[in-house]
C-alpha positions, 0 to 999 in steps of 0.5 A: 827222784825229784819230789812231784808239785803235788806231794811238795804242796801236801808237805808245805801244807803239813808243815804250816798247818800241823800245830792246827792238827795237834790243836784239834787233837789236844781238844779232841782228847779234853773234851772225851776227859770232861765235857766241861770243855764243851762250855764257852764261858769254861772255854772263855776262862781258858783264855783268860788263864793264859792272856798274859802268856800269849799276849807277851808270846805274840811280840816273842814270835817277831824276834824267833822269826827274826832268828834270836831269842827272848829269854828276858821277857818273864823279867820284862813281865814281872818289871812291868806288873811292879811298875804298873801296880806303883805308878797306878797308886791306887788312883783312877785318874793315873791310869792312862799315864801308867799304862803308858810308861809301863809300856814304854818301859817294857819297849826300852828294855826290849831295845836294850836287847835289840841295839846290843844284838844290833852292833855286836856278835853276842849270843841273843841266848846268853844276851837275853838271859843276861838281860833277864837276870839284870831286869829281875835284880833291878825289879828286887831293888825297885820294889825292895822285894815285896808287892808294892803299889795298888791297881787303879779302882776298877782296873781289874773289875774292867778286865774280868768283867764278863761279857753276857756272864761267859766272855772275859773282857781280858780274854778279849784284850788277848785276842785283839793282841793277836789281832794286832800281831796278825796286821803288823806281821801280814800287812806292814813293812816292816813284817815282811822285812822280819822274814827276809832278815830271818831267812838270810840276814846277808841278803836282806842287807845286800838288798837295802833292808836295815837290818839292824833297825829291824832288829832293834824294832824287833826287840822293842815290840817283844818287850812292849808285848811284855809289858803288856803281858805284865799289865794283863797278868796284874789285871788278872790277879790285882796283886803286883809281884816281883817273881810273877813272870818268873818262869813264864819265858819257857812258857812262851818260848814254848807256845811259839816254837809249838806254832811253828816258828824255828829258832832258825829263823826265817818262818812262823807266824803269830796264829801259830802262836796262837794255836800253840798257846791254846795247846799248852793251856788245854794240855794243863788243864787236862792235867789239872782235871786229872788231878796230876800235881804242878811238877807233873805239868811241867814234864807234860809240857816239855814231852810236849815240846819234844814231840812237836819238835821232833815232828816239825823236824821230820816234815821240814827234812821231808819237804 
């Protein structure tokens, strides 16, 4: 029995929107556990806790979309912090030149990933985690396997700075890459050629899209979005690190499945990245709260996954 328009829209609707739902929920249950959740400058320190995360996750959900896969962007992201830290010196007036190069790096580690993947037919799970582990000896190599550099004078103090005492200006910074994701995504070209290479790569091509520069683009803006994520977490913490993004990829590779985007490639978009960042953060602060060790939030997080996978399985077999 073929499926009515109606009960077709009511599925199409669940399956974009259900992260929203599941969002909802997690903050439902946060705010019967403590009230603390009630209060905007709590909830602005909440973004601020995950800006790197969700800053480096927006660039991820462009190559997931795309059908690949980004397993070096925790390297990309400690590289980043290291190089940043070094380049500022300490020094006000090398900030601009840091940030720039730190960003161009980041972009060229990227498109690394992208040109190989481009011209050739390795896996991107086992190009990216090999990219990874080459990024993470490099960044031992580079720093000698000690924090090395200083942050410019009031790089950070910018960064945590309080708007009005409650808004973090690094919760901010998070929010305008999203913002940034949202435009490129919905309003270029190159946004929509993301999707039509990600639904059917053989039918982007036959229909004039370059699929390889589209790939390497792709790439490229994952590791600029990393490098971004590595300046933010140096704003946050002031200290540079050549394990501090170690371990962050699950966590990003975890907000933007939770938001919908498939490893399939072809569907999903940067606000359900966005809520799917803000599910994991509420979700391990509520373990936080609860007074559950670290570990413990590391099983939470992949029961979590579980079950948004399973149910974004059952609504798309149904829809």
């Amino acid at each position: 029995m073929a499926m009515t328009p109606s009960r077709d829209g009511v599925l199409r609707f669940l399956s974009s929107y259900a992260i929203l739902a599941v969002l909802a929920a997690v903050f439902l249950l946060a705010v019967l556990i403590s009230d603390a959740f009630l209060q905007p400058k709590y909830l602005f320190n909440v973004i601020r806790q995950i800006a790197p995360v969700g800053i480096a996750a927006v660039g991820v959900t462009f190559v997931m979309i795309l059908g690949g896969v980004d397993l070096s962007i925790g390297a990309i992201i400690s590289l980043c912090a290291v190089v940043g830290a070094v380049l500022m010196d300490g020094q006000a007036a090398n900030l601009p030149m840091a940030i720039a190069l730190t960003c161009g790096i980041g972009a060229l580690a990227g498109a690394f990933n992208g040109v190989v993947l481009a011209f050739s037919r390795v896996s991107p799970f086992i190009l990216t985690l090999a990219t990874g582990i080459a990024i993470l000896g490099i960044t031992q190599i580079f720093s000698g396997g000690t924090a090395r550099g200083i942050v410019s004078p009031g790089f950070r103090e910018f960064f945590n700075y309080r708007i009005d005492g409650v808004v973090p200006v690094l919760s901010l910074a998070f929010l305008a890459a999203v913002l940034v994701g949202v435009v490129i995504q919905k309003r270029t070209l190159f946004g929509q050629y993301v999707f039509l290479t990600g639904s059917n790569r053989r039918a982007a091509l036959l229909g004039g899209i370059p699929d390889r520069g589209v790939i390497i683009a792709a790439y490229a803006l994952s590791g600029l979005f990393g490098a971004l994520g590595g300046l933010a977490l140096l704003a946050r913490s002031g200290v540079s690190s050549t394990l501090s993004g170690q371990g962050l990829e699950f966590q990003i590779l975890a907000a933007v499945v939770l938001g919908g985007t498939t490893f399939e490639g072809g569907r999903g978009g940067v606000i359900g990245t966005l809520a799917g960042v803000l599910v994991l953060v509420i979700a391990f602060n509520i373990v936080n709260i609860s007074g559950l060790p670290y570990h413990l939030q590391m099983v939470v997080m992949g029961l979590i996954i579980i079950a948004a996978s399973a149910i974004y399985g059952q609504i798309n077999a149904r829809s």
